[in-house]
CHARMM internal coordinates of N, CA and C (Angstrom, degrees):
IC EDIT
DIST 1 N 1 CA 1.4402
DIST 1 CA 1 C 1.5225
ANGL 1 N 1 CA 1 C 106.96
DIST 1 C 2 N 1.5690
ANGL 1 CA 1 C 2 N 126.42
DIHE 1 N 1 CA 1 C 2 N 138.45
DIST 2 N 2 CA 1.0752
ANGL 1 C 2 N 2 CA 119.86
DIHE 1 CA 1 C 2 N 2 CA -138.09
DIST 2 CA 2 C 2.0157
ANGL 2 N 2 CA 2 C 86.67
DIHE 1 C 2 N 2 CA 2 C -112.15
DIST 2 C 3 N 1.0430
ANGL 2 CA 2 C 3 N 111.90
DIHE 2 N 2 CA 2 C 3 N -41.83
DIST 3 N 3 CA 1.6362
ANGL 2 C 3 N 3 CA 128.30
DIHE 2 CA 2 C 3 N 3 CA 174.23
DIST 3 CA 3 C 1.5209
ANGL 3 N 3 CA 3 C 110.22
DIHE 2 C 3 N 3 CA 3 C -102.48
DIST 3 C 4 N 1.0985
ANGL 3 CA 3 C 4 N 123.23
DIHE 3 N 3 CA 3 C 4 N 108.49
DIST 4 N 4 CA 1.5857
ANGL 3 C 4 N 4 CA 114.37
DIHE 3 CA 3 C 4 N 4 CA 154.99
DIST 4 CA 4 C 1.4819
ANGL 4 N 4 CA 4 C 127.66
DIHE 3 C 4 N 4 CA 4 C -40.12
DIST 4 C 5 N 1.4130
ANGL 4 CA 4 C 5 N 99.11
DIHE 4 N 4 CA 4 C 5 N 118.48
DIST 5 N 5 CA 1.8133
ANGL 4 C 5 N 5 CA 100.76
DIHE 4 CA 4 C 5 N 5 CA -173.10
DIST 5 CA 5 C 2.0291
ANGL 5 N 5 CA 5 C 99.19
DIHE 4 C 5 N 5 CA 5 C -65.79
DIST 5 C 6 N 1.5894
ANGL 5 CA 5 C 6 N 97.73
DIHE 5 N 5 CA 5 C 6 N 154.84
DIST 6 N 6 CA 1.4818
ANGL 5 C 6 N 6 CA 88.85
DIHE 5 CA 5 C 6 N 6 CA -173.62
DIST 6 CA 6 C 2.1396
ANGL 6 N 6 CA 6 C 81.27
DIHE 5 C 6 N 6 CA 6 C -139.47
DIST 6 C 7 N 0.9142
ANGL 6 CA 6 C 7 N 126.88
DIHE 6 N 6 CA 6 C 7 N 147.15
DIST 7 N 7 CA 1.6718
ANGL 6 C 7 N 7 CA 159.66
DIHE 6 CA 6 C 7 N 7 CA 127.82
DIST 7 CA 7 C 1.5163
ANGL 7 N 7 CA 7 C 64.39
DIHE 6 C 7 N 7 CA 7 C 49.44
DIST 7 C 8 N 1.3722
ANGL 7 CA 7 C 8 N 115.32
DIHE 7 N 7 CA 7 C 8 N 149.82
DIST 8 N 8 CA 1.9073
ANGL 7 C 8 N 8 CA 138.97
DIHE 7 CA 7 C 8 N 8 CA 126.08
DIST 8 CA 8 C 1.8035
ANGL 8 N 8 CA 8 C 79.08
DIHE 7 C 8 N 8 CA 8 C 71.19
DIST 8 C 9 N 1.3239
ANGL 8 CA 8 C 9 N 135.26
DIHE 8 N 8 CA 8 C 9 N 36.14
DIST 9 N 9 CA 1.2782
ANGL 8 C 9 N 9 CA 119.26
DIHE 8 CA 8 C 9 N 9 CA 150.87
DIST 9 CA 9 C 1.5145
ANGL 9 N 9 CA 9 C 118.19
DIHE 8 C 9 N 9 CA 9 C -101.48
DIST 9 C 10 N 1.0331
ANGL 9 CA 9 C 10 N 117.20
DIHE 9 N 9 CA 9 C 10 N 154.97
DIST 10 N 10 CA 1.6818
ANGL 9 C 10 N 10 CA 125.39
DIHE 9 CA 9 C 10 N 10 CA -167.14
DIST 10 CA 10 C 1.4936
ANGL 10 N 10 CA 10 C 88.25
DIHE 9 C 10 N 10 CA 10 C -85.70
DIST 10 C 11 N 1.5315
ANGL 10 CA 10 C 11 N 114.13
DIHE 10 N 10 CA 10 C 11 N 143.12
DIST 11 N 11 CA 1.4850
ANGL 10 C 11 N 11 CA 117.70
DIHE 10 CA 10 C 11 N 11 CA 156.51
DIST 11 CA 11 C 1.4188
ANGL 11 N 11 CA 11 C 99.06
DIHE 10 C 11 N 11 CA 11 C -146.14
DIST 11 C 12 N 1.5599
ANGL 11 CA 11 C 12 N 100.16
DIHE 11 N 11 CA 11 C 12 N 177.69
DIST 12 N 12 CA 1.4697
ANGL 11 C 12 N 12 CA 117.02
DIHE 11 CA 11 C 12 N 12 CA 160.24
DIST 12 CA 12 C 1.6455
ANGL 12 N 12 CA 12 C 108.40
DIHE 11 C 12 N 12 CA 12 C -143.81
DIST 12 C 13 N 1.5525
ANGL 12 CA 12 C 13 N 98.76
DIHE 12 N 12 CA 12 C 13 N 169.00
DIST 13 N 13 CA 1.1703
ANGL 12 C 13 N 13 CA 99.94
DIHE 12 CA 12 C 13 N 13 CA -158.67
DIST 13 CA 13 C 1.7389
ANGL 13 N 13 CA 13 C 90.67
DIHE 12 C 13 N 13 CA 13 C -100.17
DIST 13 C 14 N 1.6743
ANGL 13 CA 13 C 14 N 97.22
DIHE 13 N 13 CA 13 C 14 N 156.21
DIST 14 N 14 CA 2.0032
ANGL 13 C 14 N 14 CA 104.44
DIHE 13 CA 13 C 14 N 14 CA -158.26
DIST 14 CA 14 C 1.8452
ANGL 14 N 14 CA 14 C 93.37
DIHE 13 C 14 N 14 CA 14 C -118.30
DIST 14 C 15 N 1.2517
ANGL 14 CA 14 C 15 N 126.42
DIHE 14 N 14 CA 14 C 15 N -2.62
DIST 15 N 15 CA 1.6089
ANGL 14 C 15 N 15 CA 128.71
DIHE 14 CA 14 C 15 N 15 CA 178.65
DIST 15 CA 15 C 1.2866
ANGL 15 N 15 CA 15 C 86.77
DIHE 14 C 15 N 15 CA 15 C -160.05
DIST 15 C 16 N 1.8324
ANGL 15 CA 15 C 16 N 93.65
DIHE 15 N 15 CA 15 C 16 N 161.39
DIST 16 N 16 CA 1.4616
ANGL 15 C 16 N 16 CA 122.14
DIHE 15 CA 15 C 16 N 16 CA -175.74
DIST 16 CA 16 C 1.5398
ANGL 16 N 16 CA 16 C 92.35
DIHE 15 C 16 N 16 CA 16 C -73.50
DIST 16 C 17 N 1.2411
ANGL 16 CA 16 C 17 N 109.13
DIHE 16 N 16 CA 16 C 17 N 141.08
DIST 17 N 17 CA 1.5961
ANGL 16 C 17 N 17 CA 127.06
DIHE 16 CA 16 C 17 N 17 CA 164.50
DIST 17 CA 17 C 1.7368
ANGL 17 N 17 CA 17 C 116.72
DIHE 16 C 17 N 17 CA 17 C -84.36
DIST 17 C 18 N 0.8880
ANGL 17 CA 17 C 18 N 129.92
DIHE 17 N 17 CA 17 C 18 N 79.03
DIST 18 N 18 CA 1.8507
ANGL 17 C 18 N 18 CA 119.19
DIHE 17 CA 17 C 18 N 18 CA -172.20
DIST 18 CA 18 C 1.3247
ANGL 18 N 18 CA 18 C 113.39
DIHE 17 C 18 N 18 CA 18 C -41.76
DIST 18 C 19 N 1.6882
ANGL 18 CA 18 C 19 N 100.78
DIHE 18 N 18 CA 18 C 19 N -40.67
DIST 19 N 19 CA 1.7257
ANGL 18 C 19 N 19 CA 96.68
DIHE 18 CA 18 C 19 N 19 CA -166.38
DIST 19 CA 19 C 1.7781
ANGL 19 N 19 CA 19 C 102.25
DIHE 18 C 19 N 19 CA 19 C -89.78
DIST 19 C 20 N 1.1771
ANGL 19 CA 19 C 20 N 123.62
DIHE 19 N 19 CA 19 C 20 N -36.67
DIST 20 N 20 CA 1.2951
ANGL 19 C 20 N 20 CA 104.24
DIHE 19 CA 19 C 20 N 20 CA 175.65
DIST 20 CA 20 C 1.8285
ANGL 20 N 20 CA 20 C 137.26
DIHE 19 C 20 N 20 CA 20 C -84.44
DIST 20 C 21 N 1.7968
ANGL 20 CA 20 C 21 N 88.03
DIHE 20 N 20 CA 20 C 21 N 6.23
DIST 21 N 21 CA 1.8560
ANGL 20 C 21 N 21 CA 92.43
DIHE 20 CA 20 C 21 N 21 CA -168.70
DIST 21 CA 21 C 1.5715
ANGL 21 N 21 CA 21 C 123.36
DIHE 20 C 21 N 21 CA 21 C 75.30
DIST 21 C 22 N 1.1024
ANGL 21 CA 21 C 22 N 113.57
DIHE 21 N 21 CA 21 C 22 N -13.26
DIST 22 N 22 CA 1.6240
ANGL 21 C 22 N 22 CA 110.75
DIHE 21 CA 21 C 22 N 22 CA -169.64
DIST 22 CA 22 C 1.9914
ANGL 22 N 22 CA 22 C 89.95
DIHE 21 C 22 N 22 CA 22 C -90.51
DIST 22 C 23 N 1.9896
ANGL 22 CA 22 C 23 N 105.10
DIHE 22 N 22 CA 22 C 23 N 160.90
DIST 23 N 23 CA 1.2976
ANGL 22 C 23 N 23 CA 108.41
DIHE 22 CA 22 C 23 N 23 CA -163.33
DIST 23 CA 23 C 1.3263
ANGL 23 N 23 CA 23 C 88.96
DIHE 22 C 23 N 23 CA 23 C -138.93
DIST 23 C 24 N 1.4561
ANGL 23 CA 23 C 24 N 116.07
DIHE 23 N 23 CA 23 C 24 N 158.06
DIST 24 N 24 CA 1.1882
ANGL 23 C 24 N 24 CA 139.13
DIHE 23 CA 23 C 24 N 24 CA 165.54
DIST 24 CA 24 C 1.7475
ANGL 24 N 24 CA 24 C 105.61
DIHE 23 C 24 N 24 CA 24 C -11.22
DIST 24 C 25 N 1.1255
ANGL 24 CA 24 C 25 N 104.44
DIHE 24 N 24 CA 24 C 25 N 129.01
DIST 25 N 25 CA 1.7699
ANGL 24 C 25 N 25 CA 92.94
DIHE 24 CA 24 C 25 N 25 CA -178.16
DIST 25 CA 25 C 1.2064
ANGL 25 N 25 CA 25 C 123.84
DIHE 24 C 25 N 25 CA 25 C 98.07
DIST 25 C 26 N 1.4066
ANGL 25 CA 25 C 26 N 125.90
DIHE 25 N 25 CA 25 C 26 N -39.74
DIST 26 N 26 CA 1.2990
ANGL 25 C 26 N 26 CA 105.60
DIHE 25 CA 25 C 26 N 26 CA -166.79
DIST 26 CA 26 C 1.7714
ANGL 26 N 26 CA 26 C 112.06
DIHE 25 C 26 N 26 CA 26 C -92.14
DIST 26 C 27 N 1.5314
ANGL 26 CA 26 C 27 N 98.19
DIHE 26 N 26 CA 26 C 27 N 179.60
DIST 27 N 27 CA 1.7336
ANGL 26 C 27 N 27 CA 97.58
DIHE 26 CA 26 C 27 N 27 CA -160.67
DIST 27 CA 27 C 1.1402
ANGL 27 N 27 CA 27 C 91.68
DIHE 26 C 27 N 27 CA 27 C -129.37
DIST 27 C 28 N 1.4837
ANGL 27 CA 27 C 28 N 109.05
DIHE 27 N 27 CA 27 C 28 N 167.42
DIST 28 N 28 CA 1.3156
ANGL 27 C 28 N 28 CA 148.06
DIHE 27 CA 27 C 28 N 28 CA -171.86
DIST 28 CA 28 C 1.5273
ANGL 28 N 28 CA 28 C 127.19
DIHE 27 C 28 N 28 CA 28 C -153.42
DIST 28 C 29 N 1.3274
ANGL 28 CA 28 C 29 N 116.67
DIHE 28 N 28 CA 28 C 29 N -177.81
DIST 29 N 29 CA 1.6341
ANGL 28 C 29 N 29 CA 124.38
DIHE 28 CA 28 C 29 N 29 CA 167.81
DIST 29 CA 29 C 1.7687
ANGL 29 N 29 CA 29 C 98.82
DIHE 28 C 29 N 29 CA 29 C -134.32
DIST 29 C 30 N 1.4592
ANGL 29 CA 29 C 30 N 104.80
DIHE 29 N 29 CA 29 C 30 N 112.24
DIST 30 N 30 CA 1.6398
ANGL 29 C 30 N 30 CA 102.34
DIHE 29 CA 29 C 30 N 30 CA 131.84
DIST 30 CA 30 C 1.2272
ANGL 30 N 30 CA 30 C 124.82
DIHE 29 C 30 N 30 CA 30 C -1.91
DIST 30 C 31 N 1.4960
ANGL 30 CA 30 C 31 N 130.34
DIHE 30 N 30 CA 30 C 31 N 103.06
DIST 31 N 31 CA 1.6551
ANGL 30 C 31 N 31 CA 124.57
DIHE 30 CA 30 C 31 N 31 CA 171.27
DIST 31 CA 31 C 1.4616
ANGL 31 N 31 CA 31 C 97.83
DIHE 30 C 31 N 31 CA 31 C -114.25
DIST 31 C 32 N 1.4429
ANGL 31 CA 31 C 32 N 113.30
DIHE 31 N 31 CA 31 C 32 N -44.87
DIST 32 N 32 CA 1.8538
ANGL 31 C 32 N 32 CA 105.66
DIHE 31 CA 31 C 32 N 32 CA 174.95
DIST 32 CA 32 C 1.6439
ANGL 32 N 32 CA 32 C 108.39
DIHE 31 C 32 N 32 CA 32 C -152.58
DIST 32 C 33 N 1.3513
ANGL 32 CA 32 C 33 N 73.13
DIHE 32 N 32 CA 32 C 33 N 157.79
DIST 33 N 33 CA 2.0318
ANGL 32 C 33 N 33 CA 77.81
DIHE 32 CA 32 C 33 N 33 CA 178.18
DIST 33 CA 33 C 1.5324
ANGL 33 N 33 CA 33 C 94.72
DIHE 32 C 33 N 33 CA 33 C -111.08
DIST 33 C 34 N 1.6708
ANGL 33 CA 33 C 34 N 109.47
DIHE 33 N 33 CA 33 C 34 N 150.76
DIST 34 N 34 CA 1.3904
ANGL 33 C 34 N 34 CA 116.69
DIHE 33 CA 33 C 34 N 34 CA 150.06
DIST 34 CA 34 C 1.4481
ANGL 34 N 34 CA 34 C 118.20
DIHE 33 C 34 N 34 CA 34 C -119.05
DIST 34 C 35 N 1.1844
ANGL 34 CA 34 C 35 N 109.89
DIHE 34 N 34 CA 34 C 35 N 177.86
DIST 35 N 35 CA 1.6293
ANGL 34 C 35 N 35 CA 89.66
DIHE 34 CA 34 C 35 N 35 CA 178.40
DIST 35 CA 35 C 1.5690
ANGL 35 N 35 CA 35 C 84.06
DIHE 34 C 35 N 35 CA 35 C -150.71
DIST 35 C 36 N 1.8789
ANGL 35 CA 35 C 36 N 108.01
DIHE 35 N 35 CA 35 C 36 N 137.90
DIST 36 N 36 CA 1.5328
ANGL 35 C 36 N 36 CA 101.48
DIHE 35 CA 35 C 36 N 36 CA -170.87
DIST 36 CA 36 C 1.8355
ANGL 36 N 36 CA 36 C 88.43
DIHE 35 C 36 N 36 CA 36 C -132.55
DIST 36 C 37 N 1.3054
ANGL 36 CA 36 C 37 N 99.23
DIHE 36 N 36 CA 36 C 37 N -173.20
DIST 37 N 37 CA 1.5742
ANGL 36 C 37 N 37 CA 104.45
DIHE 36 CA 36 C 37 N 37 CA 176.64
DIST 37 CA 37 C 1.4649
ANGL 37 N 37 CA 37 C 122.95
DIHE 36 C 37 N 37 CA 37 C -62.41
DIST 37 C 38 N 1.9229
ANGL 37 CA 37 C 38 N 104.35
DIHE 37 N 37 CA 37 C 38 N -2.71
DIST 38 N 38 CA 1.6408
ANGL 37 C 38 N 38 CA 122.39
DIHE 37 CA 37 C 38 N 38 CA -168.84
DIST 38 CA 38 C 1.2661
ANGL 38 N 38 CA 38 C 99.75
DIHE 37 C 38 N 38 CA 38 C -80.58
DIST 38 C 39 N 1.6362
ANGL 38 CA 38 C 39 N 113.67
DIHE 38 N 38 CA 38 C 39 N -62.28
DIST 39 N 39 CA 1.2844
ANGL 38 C 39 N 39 CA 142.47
DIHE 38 CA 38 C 39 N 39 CA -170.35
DIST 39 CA 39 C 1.6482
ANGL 39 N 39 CA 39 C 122.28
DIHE 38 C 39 N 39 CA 39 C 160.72
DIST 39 C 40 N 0.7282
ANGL 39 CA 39 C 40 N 121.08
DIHE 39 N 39 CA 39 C 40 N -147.70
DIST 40 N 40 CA 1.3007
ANGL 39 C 40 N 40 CA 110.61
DIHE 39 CA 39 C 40 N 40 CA 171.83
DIST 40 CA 40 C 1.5869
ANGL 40 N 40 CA 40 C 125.33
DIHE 39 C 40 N 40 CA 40 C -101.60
DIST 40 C 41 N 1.3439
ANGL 40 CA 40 C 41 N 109.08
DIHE 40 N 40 CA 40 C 41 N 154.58
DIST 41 N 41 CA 1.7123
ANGL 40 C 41 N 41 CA 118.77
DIHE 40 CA 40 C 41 N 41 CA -162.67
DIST 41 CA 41 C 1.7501
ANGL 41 N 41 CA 41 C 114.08
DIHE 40 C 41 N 41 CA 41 C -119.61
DIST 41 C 42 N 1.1473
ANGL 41 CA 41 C 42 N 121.45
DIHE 41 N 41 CA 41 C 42 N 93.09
DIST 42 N 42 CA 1.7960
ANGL 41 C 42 N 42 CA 112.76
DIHE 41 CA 41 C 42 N 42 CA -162.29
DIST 42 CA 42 C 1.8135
ANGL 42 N 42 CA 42 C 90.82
DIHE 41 C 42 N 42 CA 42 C -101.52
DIST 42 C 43 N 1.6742
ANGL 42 CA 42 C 43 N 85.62
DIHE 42 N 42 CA 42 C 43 N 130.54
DIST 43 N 43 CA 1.7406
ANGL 42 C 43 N 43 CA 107.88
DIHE 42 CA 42 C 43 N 43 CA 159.87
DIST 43 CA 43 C 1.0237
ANGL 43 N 43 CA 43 C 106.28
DIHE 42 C 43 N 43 CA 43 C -75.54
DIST 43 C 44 N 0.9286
ANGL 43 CA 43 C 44 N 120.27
DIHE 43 N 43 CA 43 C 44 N 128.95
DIST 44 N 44 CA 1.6558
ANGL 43 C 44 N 44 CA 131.54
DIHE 43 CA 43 C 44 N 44 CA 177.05
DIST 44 CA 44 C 1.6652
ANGL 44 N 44 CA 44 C 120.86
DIHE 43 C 44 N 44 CA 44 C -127.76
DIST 44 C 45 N 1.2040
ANGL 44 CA 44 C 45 N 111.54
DIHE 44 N 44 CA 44 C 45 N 117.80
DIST 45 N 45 CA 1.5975
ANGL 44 C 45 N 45 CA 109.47
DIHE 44 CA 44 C 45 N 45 CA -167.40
DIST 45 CA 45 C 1.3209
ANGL 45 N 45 CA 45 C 81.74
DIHE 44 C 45 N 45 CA 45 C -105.67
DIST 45 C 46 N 1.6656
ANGL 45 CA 45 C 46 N 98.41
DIHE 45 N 45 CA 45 C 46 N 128.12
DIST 46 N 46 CA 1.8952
ANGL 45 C 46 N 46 CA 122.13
DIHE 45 CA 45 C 46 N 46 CA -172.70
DIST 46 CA 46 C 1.5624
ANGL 46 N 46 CA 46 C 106.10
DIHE 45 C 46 N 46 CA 46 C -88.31
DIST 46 C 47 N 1.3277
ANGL 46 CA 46 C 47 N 107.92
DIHE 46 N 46 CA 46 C 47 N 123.13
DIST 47 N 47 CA 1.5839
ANGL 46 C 47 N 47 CA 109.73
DIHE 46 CA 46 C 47 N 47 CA 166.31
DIST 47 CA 47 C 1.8852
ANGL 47 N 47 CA 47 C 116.78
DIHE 46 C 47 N 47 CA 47 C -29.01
DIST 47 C 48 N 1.3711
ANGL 47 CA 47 C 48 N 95.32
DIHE 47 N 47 CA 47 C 48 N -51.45
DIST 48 N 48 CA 1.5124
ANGL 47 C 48 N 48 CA 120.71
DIHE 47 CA 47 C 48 N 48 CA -165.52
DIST 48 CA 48 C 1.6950
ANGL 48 N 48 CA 48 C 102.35
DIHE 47 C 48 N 48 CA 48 C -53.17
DIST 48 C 49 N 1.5646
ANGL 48 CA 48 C 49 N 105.47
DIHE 48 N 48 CA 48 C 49 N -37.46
DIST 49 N 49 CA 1.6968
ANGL 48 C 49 N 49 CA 108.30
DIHE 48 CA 48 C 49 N 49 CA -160.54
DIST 49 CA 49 C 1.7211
ANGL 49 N 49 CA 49 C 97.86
DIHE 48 C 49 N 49 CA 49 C -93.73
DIST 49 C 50 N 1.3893
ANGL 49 CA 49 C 50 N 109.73
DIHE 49 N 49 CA 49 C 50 N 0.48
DIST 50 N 50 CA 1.6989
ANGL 49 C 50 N 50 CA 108.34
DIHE 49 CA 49 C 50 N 50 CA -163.21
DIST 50 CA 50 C 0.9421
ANGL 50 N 50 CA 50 C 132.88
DIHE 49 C 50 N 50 CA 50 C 127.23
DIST 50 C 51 N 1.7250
ANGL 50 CA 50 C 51 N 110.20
DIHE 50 N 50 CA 50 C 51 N -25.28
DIST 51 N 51 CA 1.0517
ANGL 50 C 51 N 51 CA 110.31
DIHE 50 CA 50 C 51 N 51 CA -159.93
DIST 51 CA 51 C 1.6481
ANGL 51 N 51 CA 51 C 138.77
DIHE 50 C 51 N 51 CA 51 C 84.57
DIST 51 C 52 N 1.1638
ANGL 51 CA 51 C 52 N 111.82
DIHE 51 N 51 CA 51 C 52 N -31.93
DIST 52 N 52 CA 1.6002
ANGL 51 C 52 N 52 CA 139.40
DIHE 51 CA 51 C 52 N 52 CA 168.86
DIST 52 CA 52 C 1.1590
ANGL 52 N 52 CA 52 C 132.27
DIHE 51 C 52 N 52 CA 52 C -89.74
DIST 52 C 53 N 1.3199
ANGL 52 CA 52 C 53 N 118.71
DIHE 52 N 52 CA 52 C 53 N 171.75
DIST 53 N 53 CA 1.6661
ANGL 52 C 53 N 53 CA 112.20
DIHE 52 CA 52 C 53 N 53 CA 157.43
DIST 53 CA 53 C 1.5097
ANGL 53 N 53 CA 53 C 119.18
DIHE 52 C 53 N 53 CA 53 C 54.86
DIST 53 C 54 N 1.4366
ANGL 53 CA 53 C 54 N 140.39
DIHE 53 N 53 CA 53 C 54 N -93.85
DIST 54 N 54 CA 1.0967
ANGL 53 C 54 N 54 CA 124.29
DIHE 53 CA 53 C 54 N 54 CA 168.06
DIST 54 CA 54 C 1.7130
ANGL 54 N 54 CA 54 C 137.59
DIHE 53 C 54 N 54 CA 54 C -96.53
DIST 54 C 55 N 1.5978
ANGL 54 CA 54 C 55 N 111.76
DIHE 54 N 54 CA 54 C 55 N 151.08
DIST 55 N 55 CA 1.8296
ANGL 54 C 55 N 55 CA 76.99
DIHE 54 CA 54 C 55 N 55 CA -177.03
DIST 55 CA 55 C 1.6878
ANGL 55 N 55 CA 55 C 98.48
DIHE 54 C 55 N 55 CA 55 C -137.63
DIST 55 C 56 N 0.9761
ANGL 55 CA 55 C 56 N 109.18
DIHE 55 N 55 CA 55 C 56 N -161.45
DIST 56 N 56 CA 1.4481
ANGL 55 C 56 N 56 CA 113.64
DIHE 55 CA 55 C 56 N 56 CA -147.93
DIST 56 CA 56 C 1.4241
ANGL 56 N 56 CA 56 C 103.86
DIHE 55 C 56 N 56 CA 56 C -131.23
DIST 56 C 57 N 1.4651
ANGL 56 CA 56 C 57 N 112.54
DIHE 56 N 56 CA 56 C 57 N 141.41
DIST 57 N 57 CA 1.7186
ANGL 56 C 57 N 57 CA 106.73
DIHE 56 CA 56 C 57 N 57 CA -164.88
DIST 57 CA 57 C 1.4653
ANGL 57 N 57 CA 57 C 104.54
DIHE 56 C 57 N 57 CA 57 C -109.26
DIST 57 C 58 N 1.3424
ANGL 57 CA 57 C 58 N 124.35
DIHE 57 N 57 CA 57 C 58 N 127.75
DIST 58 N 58 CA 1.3079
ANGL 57 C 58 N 58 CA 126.37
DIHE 57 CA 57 C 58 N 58 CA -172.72
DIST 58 CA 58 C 1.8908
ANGL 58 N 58 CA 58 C 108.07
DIHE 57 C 58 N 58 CA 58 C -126.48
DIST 58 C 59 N 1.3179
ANGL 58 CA 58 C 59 N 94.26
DIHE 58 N 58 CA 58 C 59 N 156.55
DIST 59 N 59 CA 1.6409
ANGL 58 C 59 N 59 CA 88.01
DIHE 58 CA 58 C 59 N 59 CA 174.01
DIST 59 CA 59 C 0.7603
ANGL 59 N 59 CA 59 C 89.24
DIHE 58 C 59 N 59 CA 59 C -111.36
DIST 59 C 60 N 1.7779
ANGL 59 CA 59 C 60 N 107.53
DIHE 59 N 59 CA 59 C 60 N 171.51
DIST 60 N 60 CA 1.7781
ANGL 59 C 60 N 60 CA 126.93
DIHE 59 CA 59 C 60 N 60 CA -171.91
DIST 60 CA 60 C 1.3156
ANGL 60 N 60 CA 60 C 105.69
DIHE 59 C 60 N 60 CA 60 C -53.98
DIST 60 C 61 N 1.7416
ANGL 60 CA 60 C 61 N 110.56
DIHE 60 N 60 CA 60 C 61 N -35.98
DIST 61 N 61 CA 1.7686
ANGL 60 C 61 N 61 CA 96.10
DIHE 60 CA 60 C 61 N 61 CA -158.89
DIST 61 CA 61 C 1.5605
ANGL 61 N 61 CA 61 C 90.57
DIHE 60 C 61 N 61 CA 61 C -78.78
DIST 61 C 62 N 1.1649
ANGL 61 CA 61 C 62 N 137.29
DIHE 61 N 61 CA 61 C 62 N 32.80
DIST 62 N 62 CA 1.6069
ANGL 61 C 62 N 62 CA 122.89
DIHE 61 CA 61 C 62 N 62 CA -173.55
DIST 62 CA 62 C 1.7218
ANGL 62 N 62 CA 62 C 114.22
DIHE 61 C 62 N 62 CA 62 C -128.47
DIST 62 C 63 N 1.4084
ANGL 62 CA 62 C 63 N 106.27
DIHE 62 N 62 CA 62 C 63 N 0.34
DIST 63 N 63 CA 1.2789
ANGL 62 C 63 N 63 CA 136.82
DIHE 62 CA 62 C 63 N 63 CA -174.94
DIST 63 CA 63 C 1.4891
ANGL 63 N 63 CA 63 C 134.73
DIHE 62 C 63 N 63 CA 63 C -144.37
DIST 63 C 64 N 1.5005
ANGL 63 CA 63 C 64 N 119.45
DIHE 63 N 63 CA 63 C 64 N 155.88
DIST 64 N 64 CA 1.5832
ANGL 63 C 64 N 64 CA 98.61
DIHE 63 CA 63 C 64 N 64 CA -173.62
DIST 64 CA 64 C 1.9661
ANGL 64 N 64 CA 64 C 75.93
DIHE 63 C 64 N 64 CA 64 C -160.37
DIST 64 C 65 N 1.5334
ANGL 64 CA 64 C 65 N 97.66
DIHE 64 N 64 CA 64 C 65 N 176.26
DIST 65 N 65 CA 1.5011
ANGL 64 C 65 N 65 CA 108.51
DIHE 64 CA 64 C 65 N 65 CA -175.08
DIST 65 CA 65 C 1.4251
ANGL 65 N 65 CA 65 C 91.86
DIHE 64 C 65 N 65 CA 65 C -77.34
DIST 65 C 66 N 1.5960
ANGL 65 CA 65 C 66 N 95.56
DIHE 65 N 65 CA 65 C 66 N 150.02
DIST 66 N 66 CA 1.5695
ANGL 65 C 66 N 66 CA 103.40
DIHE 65 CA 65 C 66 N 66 CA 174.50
DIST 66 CA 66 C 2.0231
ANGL 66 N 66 CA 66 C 90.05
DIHE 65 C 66 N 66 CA 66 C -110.01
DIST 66 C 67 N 1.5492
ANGL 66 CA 66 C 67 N 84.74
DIHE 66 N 66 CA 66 C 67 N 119.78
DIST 67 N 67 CA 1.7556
ANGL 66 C 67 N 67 CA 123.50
DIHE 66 CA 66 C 67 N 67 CA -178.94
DIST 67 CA 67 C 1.2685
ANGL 67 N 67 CA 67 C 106.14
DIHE 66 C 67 N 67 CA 67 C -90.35
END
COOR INIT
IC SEED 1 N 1 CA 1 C
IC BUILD
């Protein structure tokens, strides 16, 4: 990833997630970034779930901007 995604950016997800269920394709918004000694961790509230209320933690390699 060439820019770090930051808050209210569009993504989608680029590999199947095991632990969260979401697949190649689907989209979201940025709700928060963390950043740990791993790398960084984006909340992502999923189109699919509403959009709202809960969101889903992805690492960079599991996401990219949705263009």
């Amino acid at each position: 990833m060439s820019q770090p995604l930051k808050v209210g950016d569009r993504v989608r997800v680029i590999g199947a997630s095991h632990e969260s269920g979401y697949r190649y394709g689907d989209r979201g918004t940025v709700h928060r970034v963390d950043e740990t000694p791993h790398g960084s961790r984006y909340h992502v509230a999923m189109d699919k779930a509403g959009g709202a209320g809960t969101t889903v933690i992805f690492a960079a390699a599991e996401i990219e901007p949705d263009v």
